[in-house]
C-alpha positions as CSV (number, residue, x, y, z in Angstrom):
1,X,0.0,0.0,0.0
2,X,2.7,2.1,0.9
3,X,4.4,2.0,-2.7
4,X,1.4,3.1,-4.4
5,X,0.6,5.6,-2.3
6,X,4.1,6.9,-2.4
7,X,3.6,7.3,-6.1
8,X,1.5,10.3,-5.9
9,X,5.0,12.2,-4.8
10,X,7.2,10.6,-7.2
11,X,8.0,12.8,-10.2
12,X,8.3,10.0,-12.8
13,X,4.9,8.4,-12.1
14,X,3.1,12.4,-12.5
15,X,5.5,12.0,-16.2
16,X,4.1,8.9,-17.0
17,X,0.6,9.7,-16.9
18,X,1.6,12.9,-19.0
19,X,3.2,10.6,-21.8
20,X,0.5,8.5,-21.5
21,X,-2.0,10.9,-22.0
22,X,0.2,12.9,-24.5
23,X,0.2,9.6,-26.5
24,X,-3.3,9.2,-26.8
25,X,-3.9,12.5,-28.4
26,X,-1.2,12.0,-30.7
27,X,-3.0,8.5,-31.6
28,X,-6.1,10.3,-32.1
29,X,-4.1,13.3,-34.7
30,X,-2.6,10.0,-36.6
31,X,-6.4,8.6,-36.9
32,X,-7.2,12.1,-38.0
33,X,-4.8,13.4,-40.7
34,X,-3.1,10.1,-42.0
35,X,-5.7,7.3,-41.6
36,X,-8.6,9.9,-42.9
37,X,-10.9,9.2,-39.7
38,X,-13.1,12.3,-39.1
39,X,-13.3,13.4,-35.5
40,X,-17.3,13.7,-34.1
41,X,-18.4,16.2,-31.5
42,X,-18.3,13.1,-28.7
43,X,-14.3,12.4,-30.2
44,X,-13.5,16.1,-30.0
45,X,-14.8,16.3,-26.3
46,X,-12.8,13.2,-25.5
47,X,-9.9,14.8,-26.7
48,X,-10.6,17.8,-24.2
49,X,-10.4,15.4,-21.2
50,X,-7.7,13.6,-22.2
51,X,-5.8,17.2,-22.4
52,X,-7.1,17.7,-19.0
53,X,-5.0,14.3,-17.8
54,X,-2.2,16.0,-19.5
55,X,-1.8,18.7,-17.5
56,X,-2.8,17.0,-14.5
57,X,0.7,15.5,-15.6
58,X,2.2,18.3,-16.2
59,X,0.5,19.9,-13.0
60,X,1.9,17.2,-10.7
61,X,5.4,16.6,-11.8
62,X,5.8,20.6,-11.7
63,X,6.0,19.9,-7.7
64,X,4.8,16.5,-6.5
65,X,6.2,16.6,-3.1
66,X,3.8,20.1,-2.5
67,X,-0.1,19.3,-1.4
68,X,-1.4,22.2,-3.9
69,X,0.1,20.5,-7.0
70,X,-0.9,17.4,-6.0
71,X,-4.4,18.7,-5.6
72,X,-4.6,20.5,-8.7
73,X,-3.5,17.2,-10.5
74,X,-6.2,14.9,-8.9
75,X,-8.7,17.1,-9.6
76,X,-7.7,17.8,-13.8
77,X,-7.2,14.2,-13.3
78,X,-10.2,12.8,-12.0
79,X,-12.4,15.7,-14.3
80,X,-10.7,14.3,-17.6
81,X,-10.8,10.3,-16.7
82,X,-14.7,10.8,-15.2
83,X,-16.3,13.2,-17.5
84,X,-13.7,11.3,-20.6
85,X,-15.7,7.7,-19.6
86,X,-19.3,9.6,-19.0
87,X,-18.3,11.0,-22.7
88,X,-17.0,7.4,-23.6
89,X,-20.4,5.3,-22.7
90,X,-22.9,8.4,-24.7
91,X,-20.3,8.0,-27.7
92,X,-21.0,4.2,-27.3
93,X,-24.7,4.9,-26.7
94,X,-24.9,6.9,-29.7
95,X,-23.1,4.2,-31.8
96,X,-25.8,1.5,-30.9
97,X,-28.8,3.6,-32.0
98,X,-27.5,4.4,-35.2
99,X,-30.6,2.5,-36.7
100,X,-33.1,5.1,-35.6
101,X,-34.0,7.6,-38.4
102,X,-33.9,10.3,-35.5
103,X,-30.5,10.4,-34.4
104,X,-28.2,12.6,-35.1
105,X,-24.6,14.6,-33.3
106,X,-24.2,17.9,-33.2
107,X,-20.9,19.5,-35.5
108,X,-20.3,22.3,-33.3
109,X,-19.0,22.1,-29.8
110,X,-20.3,23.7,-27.1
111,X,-17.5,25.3,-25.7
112,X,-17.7,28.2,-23.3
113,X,-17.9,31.4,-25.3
114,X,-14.4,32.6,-23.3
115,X,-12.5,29.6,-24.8
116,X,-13.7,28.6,-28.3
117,X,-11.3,25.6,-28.3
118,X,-12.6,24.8,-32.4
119,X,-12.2,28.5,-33.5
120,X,-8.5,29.0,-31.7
121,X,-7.1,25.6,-32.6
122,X,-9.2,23.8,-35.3
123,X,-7.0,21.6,-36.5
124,X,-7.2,19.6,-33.1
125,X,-10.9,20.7,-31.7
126,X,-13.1,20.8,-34.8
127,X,-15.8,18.1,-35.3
128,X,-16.1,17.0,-38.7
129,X,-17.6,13.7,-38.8
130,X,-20.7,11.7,-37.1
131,X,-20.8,10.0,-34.1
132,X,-23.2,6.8,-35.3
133,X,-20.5,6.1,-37.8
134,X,-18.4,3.3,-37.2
135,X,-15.2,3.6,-39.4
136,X,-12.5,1.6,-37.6
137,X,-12.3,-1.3,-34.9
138,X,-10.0,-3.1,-33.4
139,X,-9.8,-6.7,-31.9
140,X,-14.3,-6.2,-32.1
141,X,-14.5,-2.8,-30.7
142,X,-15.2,1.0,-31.7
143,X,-12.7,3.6,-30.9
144,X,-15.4,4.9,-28.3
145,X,-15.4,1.2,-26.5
146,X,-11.5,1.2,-26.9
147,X,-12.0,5.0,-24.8
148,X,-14.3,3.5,-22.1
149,X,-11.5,1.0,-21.2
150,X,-9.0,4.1,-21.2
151,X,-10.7,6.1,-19.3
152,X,-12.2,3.4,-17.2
153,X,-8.1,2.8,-16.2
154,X,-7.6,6.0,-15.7
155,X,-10.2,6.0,-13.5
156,X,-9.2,3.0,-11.6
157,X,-5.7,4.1,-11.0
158,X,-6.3,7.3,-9.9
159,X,-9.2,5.5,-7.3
160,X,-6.3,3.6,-6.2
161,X,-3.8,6.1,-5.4
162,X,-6.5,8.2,-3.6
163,X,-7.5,5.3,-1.4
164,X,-3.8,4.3,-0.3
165,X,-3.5,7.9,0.5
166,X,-6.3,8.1,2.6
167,X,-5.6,4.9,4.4
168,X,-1.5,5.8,4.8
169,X,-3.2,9.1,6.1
170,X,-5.5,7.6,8.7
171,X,-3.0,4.4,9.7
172,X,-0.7,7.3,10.8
């Protein structure tokens, strides 16, 4: 218990889940601009919480041994894994009802008006494709069942470090 708690002051593990994350959206460009897959709204939002885990990365390797960053990590962390999976399972949702004549994604995001992600940085935040369409699988499943396993670790690891925390804290 006391090596995974102690990882939530270790700069390399606060790296890690930077590179991870960092890794992901650098999958997702590659599915974008050389495999020709179209980003939906539901992708683009995805994308948003998994630059969220970045910087909790980035947040937490800045000064893991301080409380503050270490706060300021779990929560970008736990925002971009938990609103990434709630994302993850609509996508999936959305996928499945493809067959009714009434669904339909939106192509514009709904970003806050003070931070237009899609208008400052298009290239990465701009929804051009729809989010019944199924255009590439892997081992059986759709990139959004592929994101609910991703998130849903994320999720899980960052459940775990928070609970050894909290029992290292009370045991002392």
């Amino acid at each position: 218990m006391n090596v995974i708690s102690n990882l939530a002051t270790n700069k390399k593990a606060w790296v890690l889940l930077a590179i991870t994350a960092l890794g992901l959206e650098l999958a997702a460009l590659f599915f974008q601009y050389v495999m020709d897959l179209k980003p939906c709204i539901m992708c683009v939002y995805q994308r948003v919480a998994i630059w969220a885990i970045f910087f909790a990365g980035i947040v937490g390797c800045l000064a893991p041994g301080q409380l503050l960053f270490r706060l300021i990590g779990y929560g970008l962390w736990g925002v971009g894994a938990i609103w990434g999976l709630l994302i993850a399972l609509e996508h999936v949702d959305m996928q499945s009802a493809t067959l009714s004549l009434f669904f339909s994604c939106e192509f514009t995001p709904n970003f806050p008006s003070w931070a237009p992600l899609h208008e400052w940085i298009p290239f990465l935040f701009e929804a051009t494709g729809d989010c019944g369409e199924i255009s590439w699988e892997f081992l059986g499943y759709s990139m959004p069942q592929w994101m609910v396993v991703v998130y849903g670790v994320y999720t899980a690891v960052l459940a775990t470090l928070l609970t050894s925390r909290i029992a290292i804290a009370k045991n002392l």
